[in-house]
N, C-alpha and C positions, 0 to 999 in steps of 0.2 A: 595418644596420637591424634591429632586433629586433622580433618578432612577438606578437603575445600570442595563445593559444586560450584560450578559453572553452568547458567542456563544459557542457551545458547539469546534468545530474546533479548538479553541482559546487552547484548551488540544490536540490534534491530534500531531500525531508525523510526523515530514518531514525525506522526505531523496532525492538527487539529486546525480547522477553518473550514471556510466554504467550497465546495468544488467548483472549479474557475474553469476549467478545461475536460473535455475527455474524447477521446478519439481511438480507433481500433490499429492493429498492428496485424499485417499477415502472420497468418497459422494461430487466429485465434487469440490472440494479444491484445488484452484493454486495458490502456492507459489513461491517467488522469492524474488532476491536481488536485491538492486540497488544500488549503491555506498555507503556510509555511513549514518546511521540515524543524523538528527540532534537533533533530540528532539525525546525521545520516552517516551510510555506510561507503566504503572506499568505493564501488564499483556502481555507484550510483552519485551518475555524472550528470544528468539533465533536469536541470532543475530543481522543483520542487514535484516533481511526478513519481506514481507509482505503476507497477504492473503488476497486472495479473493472467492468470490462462484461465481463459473461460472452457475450456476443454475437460475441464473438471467440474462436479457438480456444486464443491464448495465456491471454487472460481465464478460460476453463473450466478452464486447467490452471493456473493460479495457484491458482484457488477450489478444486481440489482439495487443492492443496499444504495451502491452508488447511485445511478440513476435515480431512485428514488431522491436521496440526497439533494441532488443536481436539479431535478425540475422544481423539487418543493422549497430551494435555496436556503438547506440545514445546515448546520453548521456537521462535521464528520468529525472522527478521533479513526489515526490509522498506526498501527504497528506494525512494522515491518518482519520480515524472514530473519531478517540479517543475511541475507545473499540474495543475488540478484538474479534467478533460476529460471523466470518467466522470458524476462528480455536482457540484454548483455549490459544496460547501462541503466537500468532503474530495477531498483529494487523491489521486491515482490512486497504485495501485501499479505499480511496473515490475518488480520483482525481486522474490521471496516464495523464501526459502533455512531447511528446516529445520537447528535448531543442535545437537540431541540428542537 
């Protein structure tokens, strides 16, 4: 009998480039760009942006990764949730990994 997994990730949207944009969102909501999506998820409609809740302590350290990112003009690598949990039309990030 053979099994099949499903990681959920395996649906998650990427995107790799520079942060272009980022700006906050009431209740703790920070958004931003990062070069192009490669893959995106249905319920992530606005562009090439992500979200996160910085309400969380992973959350704040992502958004630093960001920022960091963002002033030093890095290039990023982002993987998405595969659902859009933080805000109702971008997709959440899970991984935020500078590239250079």
């Amino acid at each position: 009998m053979a099994a099949l997994l499903v990681i959920n990730s395996s649906f998650a949207g990427t995107s790799n480039g520079v942060v272009t944009r980022i700006s906050n969102i009431d209740s703790g909501i920070f958004v931003f760009e990062a070069g192009t999506m490669n893959s995106r998820i249905g319920c992530s409609v606005v562009g090439n942006e992500w979200a996160i809740d910085v309400n969380t302590a992973a959350g704040r350290a992502m958004q630093a990764t960001v920022m960091l990112a963002y002033s030093m003009g890095k290039t990023i690598y982002v993987q998405g949730k595969g659902a859009c949990t933080a805000w109702s039309d971008r997709e959440s990030a899970a991984i935020v990994i500078t590239q250079n």
